[in-house]
C-alpha positions as a printed NumPy array, in Angstrom:
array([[  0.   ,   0.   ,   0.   ],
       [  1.261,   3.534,  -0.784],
       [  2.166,   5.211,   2.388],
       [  1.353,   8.714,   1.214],
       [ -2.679,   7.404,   0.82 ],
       [ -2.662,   6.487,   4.395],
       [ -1.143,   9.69 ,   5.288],
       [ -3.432,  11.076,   3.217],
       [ -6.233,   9.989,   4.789],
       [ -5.217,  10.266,   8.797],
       [ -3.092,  13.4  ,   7.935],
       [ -4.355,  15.542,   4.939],
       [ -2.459,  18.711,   6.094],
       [  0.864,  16.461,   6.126],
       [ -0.164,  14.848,   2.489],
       [ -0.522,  17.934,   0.789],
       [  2.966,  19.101,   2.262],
       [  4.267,  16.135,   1.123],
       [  3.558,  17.164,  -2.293],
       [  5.351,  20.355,  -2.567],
       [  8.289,  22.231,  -1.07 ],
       [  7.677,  21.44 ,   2.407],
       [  8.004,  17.67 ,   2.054],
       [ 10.958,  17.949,   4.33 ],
       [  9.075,  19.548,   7.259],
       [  6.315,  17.03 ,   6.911],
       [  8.443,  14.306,   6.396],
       [ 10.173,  15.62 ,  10.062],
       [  6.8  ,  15.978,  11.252],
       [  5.631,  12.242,  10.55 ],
       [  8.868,  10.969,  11.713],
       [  8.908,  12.439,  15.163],
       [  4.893,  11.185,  15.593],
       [  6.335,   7.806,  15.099],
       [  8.857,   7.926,  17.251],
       [ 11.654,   7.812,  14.482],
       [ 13.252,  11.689,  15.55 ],
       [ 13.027,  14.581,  14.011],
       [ 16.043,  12.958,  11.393],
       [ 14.16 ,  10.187,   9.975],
       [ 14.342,   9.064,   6.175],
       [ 11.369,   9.14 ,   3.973],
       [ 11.828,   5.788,   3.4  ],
       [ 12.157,   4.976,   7.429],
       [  8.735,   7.657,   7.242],
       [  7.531,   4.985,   4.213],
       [  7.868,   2.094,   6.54 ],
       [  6.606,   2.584,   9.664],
       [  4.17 ,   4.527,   8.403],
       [  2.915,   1.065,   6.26 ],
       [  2.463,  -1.024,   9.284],
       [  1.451,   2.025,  11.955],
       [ -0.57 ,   0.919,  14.959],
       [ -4.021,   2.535,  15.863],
       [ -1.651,   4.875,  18.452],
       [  0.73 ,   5.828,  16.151],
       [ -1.704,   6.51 ,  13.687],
       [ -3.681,   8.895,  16.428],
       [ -0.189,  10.375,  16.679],
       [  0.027,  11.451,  13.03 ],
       [ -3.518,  12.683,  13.386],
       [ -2.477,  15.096,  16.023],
       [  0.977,  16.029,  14.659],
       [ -1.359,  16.596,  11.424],
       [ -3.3  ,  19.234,  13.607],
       [ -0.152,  20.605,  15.003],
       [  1.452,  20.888,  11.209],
       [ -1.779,  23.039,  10.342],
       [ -1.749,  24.945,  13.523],
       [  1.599,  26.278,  13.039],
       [  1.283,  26.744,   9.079],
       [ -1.489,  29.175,   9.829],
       [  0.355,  30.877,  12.771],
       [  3.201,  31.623,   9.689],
       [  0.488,  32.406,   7.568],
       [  1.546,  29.355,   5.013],
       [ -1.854,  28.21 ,   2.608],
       [ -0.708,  24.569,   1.694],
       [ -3.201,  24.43 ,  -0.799],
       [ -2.021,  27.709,  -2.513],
       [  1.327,  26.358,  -2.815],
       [  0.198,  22.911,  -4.302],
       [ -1.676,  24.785,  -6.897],
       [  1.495,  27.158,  -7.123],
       [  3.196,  23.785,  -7.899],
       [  1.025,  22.312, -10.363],
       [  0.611,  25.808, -11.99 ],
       [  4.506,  26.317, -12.808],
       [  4.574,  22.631, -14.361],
       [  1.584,  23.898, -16.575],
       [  3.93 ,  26.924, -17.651],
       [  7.056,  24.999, -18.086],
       [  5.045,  22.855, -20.507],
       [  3.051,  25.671, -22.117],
       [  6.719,  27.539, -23.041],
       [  8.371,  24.28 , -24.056],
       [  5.67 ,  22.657, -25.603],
       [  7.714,  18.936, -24.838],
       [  6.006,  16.302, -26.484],
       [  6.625,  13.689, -23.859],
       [  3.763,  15.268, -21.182],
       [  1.07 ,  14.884, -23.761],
       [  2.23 ,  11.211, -24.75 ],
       [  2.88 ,  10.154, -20.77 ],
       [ -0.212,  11.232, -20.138],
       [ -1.788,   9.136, -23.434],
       [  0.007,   6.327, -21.829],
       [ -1.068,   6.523, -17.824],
       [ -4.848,   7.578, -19.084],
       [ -5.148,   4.679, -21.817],
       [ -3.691,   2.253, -19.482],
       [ -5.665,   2.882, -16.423],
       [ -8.656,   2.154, -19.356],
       [ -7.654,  -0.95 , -20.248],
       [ -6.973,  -2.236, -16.895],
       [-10.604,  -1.356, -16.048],
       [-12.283,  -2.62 , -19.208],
       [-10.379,  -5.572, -19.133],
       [-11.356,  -6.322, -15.339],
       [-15.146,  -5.264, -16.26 ],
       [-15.639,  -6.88 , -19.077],
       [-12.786,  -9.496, -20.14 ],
       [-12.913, -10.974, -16.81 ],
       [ -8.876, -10.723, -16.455],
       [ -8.095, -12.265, -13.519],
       [ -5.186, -11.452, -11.273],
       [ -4.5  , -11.95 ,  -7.544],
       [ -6.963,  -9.182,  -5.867],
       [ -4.15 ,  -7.677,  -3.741],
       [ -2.145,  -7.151,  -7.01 ],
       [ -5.199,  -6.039,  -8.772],
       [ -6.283,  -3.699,  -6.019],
       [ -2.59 ,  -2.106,  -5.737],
       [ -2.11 ,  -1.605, -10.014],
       [ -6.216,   0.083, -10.121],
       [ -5.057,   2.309,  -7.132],
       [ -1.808,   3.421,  -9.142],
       [ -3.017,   3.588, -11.94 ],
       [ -5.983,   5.636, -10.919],
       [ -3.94 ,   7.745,  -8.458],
       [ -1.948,   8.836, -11.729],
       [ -4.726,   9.452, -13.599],
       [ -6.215,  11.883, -11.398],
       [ -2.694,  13.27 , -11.544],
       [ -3.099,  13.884, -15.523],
       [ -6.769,  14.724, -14.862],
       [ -5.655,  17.616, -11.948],
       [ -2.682,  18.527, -14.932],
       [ -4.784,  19.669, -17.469],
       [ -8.302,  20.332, -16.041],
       [ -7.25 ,  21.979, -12.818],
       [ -7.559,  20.2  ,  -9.067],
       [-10.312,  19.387,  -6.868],
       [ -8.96 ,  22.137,  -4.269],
       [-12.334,  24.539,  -5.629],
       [-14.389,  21.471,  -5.1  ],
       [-12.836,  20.842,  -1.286],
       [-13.954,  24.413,  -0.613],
       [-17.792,  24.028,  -2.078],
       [-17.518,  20.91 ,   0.253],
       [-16.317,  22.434,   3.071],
       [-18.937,  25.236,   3.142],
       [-22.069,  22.909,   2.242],
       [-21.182,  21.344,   5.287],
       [-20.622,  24.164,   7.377],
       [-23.894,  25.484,   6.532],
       [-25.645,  21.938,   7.008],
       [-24.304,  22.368,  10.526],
       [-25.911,  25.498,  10.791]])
């Protein structure tokens, strides 16, 4: 399983750091909720991370609330700077025109296609945890291509966010 899913979805705050420029400081972040020091490799991060207990994953949660805590004390919008990122790989593509984007993302798009027509219709059979793993990649780097060209879901998020809010209400 992909350890930045499960942070992802106990930490969203730390996932969307991990994303952009201030990887490190999450990556520090997740390592000292697990006990692993504030020096910790990503790949140390990757691992315990993978086979976290129900208390270290409460641990993440809170550092997760700490992370966004002091991000808004320095005034630091984490989604701002993911769009940021996603916007200046737009513009490097846009001045160079490289062919390879368009074609990678032919390739990633067309092939998390046939994987799913050929498990919904052609009845291709593969070991489910193998199966379940290659949809999730696949379909994790399709919404990658997707967010590329047709923008993110961070506008979407927000129109979430305040239908709930004023459900609440």
């Amino acid at each position: 399983m992909d350890w930045k899913k499960i942070v992802a979805t106990v930490a969203p705050g730390l996932a969307t750091a991990l994303g952009g420029p201030l990887a490190g400081l999450a990556v520090k972040a997740l390592g000292g909720a697990l006990g692993l020091g504030d020096g910790a490799s990503e790949d140390a991060v990757a691992a315990a991370v993978t086979g976290a207990n129900p208390d270290q994953l409460l641990a993440i949660k809170q550092a997760d609330q700490a992370f966004k805590l002091k991000m808004r004390e320095l005034d630091v919008d984490l989604e701002r700077i993911a769009g940021e990122d996603r916007g200046s790989a737009r513009q490097t593509y846009s001045a160079t025109r490289d062919k390879m984007v368009p074609m990678l993302a032919m390739v990633i798009v067309g092939s998390f296609v046939a994987v799913i027509v050929g498990v919904l219709f052609f009845k291709v059979t593969v070991d489910a945890a193998l199966a379940g793993a290659l949809i999730g990649y696949l379909s994790a780097k399709a919404e990658q291509v997707v967010a590329f060209y047709f923008g993110s879901s961070a506008g979407s998020k927000g129109k979430d966010d305040a239908l709930a809010q004023a459900m609440r209400k």
